[in-house]
Wavefront OBJ file of the C-alpha trace (Angstrom):
o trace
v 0.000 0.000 0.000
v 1.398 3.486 -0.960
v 2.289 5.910 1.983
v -0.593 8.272 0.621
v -3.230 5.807 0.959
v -1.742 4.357 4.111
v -1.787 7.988 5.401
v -5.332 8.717 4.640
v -6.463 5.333 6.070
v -4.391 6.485 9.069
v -6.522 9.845 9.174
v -9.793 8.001 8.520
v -9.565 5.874 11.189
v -8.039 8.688 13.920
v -10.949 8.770 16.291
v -10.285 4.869 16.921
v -6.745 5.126 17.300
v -7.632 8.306 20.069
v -10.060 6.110 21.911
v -7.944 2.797 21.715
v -5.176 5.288 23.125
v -6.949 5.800 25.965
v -7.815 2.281 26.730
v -3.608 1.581 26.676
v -2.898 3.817 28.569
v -6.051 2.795 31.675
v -4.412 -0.649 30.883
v -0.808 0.536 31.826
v -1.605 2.440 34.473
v -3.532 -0.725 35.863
v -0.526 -2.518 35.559
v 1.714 -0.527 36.858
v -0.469 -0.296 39.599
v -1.208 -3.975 40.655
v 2.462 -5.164 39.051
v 3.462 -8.517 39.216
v 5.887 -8.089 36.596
v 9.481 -7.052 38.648
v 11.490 -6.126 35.416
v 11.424 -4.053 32.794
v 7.417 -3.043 31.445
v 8.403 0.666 32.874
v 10.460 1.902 30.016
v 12.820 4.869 29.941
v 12.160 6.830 27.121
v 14.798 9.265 28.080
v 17.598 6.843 27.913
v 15.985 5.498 24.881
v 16.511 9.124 22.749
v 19.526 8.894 24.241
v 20.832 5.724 22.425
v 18.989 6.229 18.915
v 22.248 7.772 17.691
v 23.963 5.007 17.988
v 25.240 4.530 21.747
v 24.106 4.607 25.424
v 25.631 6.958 28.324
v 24.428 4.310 30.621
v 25.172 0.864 31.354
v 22.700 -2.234 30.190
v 20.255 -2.923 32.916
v 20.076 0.813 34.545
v 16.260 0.904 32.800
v 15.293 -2.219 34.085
v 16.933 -0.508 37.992
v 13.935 2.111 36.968
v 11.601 -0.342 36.538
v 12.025 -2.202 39.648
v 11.496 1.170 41.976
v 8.308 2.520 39.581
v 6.849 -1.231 40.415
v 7.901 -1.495 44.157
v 6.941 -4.608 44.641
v 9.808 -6.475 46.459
v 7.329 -9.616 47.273
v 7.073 -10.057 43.451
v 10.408 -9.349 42.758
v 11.869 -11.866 45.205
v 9.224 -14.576 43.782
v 10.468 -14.130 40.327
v 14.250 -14.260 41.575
v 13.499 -17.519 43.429
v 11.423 -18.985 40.401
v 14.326 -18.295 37.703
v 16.766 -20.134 39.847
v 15.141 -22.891 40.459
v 12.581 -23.493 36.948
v 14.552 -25.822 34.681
v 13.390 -25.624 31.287
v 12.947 -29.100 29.220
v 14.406 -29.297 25.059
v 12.785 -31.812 23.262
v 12.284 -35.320 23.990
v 12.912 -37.012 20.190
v 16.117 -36.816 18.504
v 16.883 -37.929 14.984
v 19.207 -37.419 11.684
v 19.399 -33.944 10.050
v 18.614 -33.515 6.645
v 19.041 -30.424 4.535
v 17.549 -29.516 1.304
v 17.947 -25.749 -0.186
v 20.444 -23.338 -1.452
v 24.062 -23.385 0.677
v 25.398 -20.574 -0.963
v 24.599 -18.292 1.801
v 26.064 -14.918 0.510
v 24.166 -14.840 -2.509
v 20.556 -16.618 -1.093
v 17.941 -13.547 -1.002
v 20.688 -11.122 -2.909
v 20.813 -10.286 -6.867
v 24.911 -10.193 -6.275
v 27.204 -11.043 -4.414
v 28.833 -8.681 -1.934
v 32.252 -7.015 -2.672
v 34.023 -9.104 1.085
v 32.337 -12.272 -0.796
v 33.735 -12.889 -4.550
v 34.938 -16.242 -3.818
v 31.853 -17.849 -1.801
v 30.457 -20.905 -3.769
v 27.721 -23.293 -2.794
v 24.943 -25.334 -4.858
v 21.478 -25.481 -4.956
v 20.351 -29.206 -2.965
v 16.708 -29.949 -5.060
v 16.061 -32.725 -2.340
v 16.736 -33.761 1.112
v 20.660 -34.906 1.831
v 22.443 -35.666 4.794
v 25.722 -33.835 6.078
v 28.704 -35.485 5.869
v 29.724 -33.414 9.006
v 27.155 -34.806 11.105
v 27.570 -38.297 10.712
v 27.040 -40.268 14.327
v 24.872 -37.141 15.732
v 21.948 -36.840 16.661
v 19.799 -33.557 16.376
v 16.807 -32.613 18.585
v 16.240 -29.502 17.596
v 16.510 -27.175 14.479
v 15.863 -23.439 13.596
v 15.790 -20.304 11.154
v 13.407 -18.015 10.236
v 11.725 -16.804 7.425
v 14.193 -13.891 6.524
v 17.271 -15.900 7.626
v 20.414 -17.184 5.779
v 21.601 -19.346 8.680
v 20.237 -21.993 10.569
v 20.665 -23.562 14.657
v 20.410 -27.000 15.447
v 20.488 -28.677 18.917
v 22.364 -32.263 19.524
v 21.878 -34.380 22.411
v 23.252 -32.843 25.543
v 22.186 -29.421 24.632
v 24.884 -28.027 22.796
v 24.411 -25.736 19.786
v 25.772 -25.759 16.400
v 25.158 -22.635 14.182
v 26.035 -21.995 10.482
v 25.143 -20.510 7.394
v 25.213 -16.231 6.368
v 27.378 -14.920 9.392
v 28.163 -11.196 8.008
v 27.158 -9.696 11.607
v 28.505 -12.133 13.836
v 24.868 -13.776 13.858
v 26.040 -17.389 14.121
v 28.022 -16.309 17.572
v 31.709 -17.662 16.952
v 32.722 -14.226 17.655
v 34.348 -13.150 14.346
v 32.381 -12.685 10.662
v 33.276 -15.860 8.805
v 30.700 -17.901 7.114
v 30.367 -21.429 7.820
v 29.577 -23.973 5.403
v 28.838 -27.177 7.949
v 27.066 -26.758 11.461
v 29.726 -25.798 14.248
v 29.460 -25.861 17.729
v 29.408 -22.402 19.251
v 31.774 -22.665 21.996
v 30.785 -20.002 24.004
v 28.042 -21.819 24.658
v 29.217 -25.132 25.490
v 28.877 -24.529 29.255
v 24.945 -23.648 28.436
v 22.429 -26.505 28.044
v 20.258 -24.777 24.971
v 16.648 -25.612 24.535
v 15.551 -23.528 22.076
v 16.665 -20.627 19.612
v 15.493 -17.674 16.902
v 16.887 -16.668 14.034
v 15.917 -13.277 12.737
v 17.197 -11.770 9.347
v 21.295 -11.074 10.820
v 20.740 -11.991 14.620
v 20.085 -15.015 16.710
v 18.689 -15.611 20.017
v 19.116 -18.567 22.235
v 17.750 -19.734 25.462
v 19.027 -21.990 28.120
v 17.183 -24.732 30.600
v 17.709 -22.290 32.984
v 15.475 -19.478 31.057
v 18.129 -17.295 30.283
v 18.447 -15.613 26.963
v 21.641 -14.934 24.727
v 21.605 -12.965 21.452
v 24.330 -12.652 19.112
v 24.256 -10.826 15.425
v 23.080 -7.307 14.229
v 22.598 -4.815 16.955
v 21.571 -1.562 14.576
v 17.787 -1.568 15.942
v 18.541 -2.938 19.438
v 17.135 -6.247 18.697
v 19.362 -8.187 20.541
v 18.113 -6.385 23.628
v 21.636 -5.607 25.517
v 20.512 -2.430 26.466
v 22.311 -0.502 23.675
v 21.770 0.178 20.035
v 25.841 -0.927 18.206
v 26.419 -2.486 14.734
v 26.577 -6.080 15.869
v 27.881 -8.043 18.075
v 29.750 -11.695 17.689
v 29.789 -13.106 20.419
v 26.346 -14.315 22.700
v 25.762 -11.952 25.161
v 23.026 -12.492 27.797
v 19.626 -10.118 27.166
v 19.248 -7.293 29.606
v 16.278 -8.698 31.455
v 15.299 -9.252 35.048
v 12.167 -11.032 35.196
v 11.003 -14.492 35.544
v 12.326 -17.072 33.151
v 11.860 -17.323 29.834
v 9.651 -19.831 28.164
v 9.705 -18.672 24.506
v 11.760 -16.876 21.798
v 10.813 -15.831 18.504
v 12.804 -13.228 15.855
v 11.596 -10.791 13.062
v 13.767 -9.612 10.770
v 14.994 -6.672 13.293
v 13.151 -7.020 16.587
v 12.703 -10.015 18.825
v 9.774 -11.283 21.092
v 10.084 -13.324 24.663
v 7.605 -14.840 26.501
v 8.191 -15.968 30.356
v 7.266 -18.441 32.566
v 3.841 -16.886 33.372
v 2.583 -15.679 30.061
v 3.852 -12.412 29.592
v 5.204 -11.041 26.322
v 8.277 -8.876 25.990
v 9.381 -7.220 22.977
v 12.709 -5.412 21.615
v 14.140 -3.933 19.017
v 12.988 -1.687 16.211
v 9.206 -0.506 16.078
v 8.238 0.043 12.752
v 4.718 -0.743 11.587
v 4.023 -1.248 15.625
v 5.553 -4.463 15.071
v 6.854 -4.397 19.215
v 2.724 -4.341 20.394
v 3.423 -1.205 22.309
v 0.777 0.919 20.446
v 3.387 3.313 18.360
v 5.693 3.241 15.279
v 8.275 4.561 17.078
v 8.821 6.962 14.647
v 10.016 10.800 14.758
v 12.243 13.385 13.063
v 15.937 13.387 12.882
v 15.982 16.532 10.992
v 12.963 17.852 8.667
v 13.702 15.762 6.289
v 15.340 12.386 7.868
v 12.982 9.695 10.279
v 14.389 7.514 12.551
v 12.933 5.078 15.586
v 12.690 4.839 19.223
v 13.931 1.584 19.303
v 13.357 -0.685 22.193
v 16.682 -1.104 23.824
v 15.560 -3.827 26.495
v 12.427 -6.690 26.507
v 9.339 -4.339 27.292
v 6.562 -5.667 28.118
v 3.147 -5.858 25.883
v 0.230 -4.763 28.731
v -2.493 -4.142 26.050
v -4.476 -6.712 24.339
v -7.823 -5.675 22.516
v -10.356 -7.089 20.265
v -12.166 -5.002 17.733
v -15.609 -5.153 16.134
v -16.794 -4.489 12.851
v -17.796 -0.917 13.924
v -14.471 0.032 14.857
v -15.468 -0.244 18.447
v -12.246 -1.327 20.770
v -12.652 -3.423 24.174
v -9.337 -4.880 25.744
v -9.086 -8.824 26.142
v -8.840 -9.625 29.854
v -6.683 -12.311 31.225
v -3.850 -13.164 28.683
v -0.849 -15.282 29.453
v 0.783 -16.055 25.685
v 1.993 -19.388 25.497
v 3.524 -19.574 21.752
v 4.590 -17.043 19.215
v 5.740 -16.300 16.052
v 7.199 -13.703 14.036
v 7.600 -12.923 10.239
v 9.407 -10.090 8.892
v 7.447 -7.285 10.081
v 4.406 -9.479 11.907
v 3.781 -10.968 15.041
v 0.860 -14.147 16.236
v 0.487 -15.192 19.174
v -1.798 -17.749 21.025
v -2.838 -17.602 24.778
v -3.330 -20.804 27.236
v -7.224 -20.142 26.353
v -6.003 -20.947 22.649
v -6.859 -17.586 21.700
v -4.966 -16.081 18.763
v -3.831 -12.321 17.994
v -1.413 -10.838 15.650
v -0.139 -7.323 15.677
v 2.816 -5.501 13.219
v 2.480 -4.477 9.565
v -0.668 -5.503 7.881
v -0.287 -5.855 4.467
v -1.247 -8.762 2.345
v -3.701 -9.366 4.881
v -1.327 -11.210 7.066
v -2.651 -10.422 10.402
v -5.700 -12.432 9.778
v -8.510 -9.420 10.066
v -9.697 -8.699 6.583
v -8.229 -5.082 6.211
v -4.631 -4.181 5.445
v -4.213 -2.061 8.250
v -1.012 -2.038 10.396
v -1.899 -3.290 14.362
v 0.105 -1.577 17.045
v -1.181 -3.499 19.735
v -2.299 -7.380 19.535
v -5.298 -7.724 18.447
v -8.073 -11.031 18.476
v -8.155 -12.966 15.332
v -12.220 -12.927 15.355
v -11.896 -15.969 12.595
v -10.980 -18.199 15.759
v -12.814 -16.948 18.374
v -15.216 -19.706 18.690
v -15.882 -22.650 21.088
v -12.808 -24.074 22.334
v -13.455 -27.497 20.516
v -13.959 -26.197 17.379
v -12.119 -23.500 17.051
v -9.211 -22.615 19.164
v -5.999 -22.527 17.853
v -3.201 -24.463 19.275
v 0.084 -23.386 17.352
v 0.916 -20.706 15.254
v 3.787 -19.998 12.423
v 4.609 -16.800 10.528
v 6.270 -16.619 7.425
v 7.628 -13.525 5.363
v 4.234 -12.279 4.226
v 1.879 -14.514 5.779
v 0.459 -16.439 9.289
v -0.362 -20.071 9.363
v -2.012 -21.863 11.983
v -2.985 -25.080 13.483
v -6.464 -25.997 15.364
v -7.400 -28.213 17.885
v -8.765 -30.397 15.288
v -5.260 -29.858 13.563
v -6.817 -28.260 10.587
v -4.294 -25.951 8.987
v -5.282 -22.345 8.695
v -3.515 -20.089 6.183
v -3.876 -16.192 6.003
v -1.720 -13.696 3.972
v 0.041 -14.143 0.209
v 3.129 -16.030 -0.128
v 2.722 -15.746 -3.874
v 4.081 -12.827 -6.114
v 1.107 -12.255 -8.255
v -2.515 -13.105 -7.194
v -4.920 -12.134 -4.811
v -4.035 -11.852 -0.747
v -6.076 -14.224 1.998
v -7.295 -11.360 3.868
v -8.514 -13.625 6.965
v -7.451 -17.200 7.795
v -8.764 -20.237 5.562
v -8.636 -23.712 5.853
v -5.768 -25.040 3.480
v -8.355 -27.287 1.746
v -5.411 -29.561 -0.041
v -5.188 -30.548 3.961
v -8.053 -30.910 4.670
v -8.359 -34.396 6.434
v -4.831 -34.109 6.940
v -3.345 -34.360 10.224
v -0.648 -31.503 10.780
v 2.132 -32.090 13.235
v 4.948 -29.307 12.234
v 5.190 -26.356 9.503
v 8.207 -24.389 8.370
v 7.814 -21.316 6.838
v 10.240 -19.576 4.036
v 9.722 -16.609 2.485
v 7.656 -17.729 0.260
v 7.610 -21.554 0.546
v 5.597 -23.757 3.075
v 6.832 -27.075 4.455
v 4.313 -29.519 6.088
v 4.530 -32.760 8.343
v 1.416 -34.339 7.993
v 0.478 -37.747 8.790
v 3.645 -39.672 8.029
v 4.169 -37.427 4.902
v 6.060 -34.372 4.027
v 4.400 -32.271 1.575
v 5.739 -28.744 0.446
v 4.843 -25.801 -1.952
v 5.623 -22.513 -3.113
v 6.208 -20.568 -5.935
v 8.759 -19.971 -9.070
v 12.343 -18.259 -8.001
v 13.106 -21.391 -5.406
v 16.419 -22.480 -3.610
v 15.694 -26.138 -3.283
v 13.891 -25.759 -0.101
v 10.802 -27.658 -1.580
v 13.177 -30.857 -1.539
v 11.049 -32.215 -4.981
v 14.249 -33.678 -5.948
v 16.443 -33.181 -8.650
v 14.793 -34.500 -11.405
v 11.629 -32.810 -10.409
v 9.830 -29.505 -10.513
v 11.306 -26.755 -8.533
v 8.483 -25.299 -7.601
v 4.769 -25.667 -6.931
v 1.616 -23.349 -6.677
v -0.679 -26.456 -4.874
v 0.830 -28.846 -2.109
v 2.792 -32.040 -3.120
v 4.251 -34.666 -1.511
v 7.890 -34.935 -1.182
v 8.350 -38.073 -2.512
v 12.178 -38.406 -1.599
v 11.189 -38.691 2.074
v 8.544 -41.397 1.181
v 8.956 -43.674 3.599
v 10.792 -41.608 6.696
v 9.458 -40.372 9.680
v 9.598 -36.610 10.308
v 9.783 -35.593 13.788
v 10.481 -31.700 13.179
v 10.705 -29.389 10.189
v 12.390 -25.389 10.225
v 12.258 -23.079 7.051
v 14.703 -20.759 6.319
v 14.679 -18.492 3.884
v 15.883 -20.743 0.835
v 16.655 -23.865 2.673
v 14.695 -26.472 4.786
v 15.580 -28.918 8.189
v 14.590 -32.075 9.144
v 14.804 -34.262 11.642
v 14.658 -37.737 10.729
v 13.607 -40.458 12.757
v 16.379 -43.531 13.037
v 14.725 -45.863 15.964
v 15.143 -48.825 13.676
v 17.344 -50.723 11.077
v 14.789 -49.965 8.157
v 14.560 -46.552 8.991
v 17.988 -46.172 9.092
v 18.205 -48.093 5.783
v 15.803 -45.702 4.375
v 17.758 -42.468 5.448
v 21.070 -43.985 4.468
v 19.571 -44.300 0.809
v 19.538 -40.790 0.787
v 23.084 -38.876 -1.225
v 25.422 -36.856 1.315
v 26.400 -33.629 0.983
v 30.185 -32.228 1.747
v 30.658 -28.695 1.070
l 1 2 3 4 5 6 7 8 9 10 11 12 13 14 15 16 17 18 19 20 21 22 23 24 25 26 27 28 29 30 31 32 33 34 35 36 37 38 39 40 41 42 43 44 45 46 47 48 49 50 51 52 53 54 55 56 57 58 59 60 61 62 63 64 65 66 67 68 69 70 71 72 73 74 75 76 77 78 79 80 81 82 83 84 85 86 87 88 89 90 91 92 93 94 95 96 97 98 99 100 101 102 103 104 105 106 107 108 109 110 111 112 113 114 115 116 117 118 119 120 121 122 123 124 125 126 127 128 129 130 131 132 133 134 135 136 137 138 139 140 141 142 143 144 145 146 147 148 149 150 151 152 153 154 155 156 157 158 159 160 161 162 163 164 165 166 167 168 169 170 171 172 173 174 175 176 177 178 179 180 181 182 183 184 185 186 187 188 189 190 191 192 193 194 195 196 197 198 199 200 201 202 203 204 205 206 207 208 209 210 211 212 213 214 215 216 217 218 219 220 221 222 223 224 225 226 227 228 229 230 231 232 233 234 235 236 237 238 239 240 241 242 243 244 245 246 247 248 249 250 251 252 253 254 255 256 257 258 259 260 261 262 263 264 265 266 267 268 269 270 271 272 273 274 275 276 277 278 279 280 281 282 283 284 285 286 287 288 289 290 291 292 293 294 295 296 297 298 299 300 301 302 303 304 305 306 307 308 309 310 311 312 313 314 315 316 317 318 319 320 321 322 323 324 325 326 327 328 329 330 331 332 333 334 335 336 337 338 339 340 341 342 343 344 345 346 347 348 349 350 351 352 353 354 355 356 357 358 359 360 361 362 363 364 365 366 367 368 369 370 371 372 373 374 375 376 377 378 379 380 381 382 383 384 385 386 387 388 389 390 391 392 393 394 395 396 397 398 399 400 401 402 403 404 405 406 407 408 409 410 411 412 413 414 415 416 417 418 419 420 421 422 423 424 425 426 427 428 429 430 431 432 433 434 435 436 437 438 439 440 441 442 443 444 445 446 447 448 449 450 451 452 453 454 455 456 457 458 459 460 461 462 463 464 465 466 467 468 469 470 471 472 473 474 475 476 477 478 479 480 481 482 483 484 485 486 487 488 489 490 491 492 493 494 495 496 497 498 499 500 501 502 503 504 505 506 507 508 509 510 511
């Protein structure tokens, strides 16, 4: 949408932006109020001018010092303390064989050239799934990208970390700038048992059992939440945060989103579109001709939740504790314990899910899911460049937004009716391309420029506007599938000689 339209939406709709203003701000003050939070949801917008220039007079965590006395609430405090010593955080419980299908020339993937520090870099396009000659003997329990990201995490038994891929801003956290062509174990980490990570489009975040965050990669919008705004930064560094432990993780392409122990949702980093939930753009004027953002130098908390009718009329959702969450490029969904599902960032293309292409500064209520709990509650959510999928309690996939370059958008979410019947366990989403484990098949589409991450094979179409099968993992188990944004993870199940067999069958890959 073109900045004058956007702008006279904008104007149109002023008189519900006024009154929803109003509402955020009873909510914060509420908050504030009764908090239970003991960290950082009292920002420091001071500080925060401060450091848009590119630096901080004070040190990480003096905001969150702030916080603490505005909340006075040592009982609280001293609870969450006591809870993020002791909560111990469980990875996953299945382990398997990685395979990898998609382009592995990481400086060009999402470019038209090279870059001038990257003439030599090579790499080929894998059509179908192939196992790494590096990771022979190990087993993987858990793998991750993102929809904007040229590198990829994966977890092996015992919790340590291996990173690899695009790593022009330290993002892959082996403190220097060098790609890496096979996974590597990030030995800064090695002391850490990692559960889970995020990779956003040139930063990475991971957390520990222990519900401790680290971020590594691009720094230029804050969204590695240190507490400072700096080019990047190469080596993991724990987040500036205070509060109880965190649960949940999930990256943009330059902000993050946390999620702790008891539901609430944190956000950092830049916040354009409203994509942080904390009801502005962040935007304001360098000079009279130059804008820049307030970005979001620590986790902040999101108070506000609202739902809004077809009138335009604005209540605010009571009792929210997010349990999952994921982000696109400029789009966040999110799903509560009452299976509840809101989105909130930019909103064109229709991704957020509520029939209108207007941008959503706080979360809002998908009304498409807000049904009887049986029927229609929602139970995980995934995000993609330009588009939200979900799953249902009935594990009917859901599908809202374009990830086509020509066509018309989904304004609100649909049943993927190739599914239908269909039982969904995992998604990855690419840019553009969708990944599916569904039954005890894999099945894949999306459309024309593709990397490989469709895994058809090489004798096969490389891309597809309707689902298919991917008939080179006929036969294997899936336990787990992560999208990047031109290449694909699996994790293979290898319980047994034939499934073994059956993996083994499949080529190798050595850079």
């Amino acid at each position: 949408m073109n900045s004058k339209k956007r702008k006279a939406a904008d104007e149109d709709s002023s008189d519900t932006k006024e009154s929803l203003q109003d509402k955020v701000i009873e909510s914060e003050t509420a908050v504030i109020n009764a908090s239970n939070c003991g960290s950082d949801e009292c920002g420091n917008s001071t500080d925060q001018q401060k450091s848009d220039n590119g630096g901080s007079s004070e040190e990480p965590g003096t905001s969150e010092k702030v916080s603490e006395e505005q909340c006075n609430d040592s009982v609280n405090k001293s609870s969450d303390q006591h809870e993020q010593k002791h909560t111990r955080l469980e990875g996953s419980q299945t382990a398997g064989v990685l395979l990898f299908c998609g382009g592995t020339n990481w400086d060009l993937i999402g470019r038209r050239e090279l870059p001038k520090n990257a003439k030599d870099a090579v790499g080929r396009n894998l059509w179908g799934p192939h196992q790494l000659t590096s990771l022979q003997g190990i087993r993987v329990t858990g793998v991750f990208s993102g929809s904007c990201a040229v590198h990829s995490v994966i977890i092996i038994e015992g919790g340590r970390v291996m990173t690899w891929g695009r790593n022009d801003k330290g993002q892959l956290g082996h403190c220097d700038n060098k790609r890496r062509d096979i996974p590597t174990i990030v030995e800064t980490l090695k002391d850490h048992n990692i559960v889970s990570a995020a990779c956003g489009r040139s930063h990475t975040l991971f957390l520990s059992e222990r519900g401790i965050v680290y971020a590594t990669g691009d720094n230029k919008m804050a969204q590695c939440g240190i507490g400072s705004q700096n080019n990047a930064i190469n080596i993991p560094t724990k987040v500036s945060f205070k509060g109880r432990s965190i649960t949940k993780v999930a990256c943009g392409a330059e902000f993050s989103v946390i999620v702790d122990v008891k539901g609430g949702m944190y956000s950092f980093g830049c916040p354009e579109y409203g994509q942080l939930g904390h009801n502005s753009d962040g935007v304001y004027f360098v000079t009279s001709n130059k804008l820049s953002f307030r970005c979001e130098l620590v986790p902040k908390r999101i108070i506000a939740f609202i739902e809004k009718t077809r009138e335009g009329h604005v209540s605010l959702v009571d009792d929210v504790q997010i349990m999952s969450v994921a982000c696109g490029i400029n789009h966040t969904v999110a799903i509560d314990t009452k299976k509840r599902c809101y989105s909130f960032g930019f909103g064109g293309y229709g991704r957020l899910g509520h029939a209108e292409q207007k941008d959503e500064k706080v979360p809002r209520l998908i009304k498409a899911f807000d049904g009887p709990r049986n029927v229609s509650g929602v139970k995980k959510v995934f995000a993609g460049g330009t588009y939200s999928m979900a799953i249902n309690e009935l594990d009917v996939l859901f599908f809202w937004g374009q990830n086509k370059r020509t066509g018309e958008a989904t304004m609100y979410p649909k049943p993927v009716q190739d599914l239908v019947g269909w039982q969904v366990r995992d998604v990855g989403c690419s840019n553009c391309s969708i990944v599916c484990v569904a039954d005890e098949s894999v099945i894949s589409w999306g459309p024309s420029p593709t990397y490989g991450e469709l895994g058809y094979g090489e004798s096969r179409p490389k891309s597809s506007t309707t689902p298919q099968e991917v008939k080179p993992l006929d036969g294997i188990h899936v336990h787990n599938v992560a999208c990047g944004y031109g290449h694909t993870l699996f994790i293979a199940r290898d319980d047994t000689e034939e499934e073994r067999n059956k993996i083994n069958q499949l080529p190798e890959y050595t850079p």
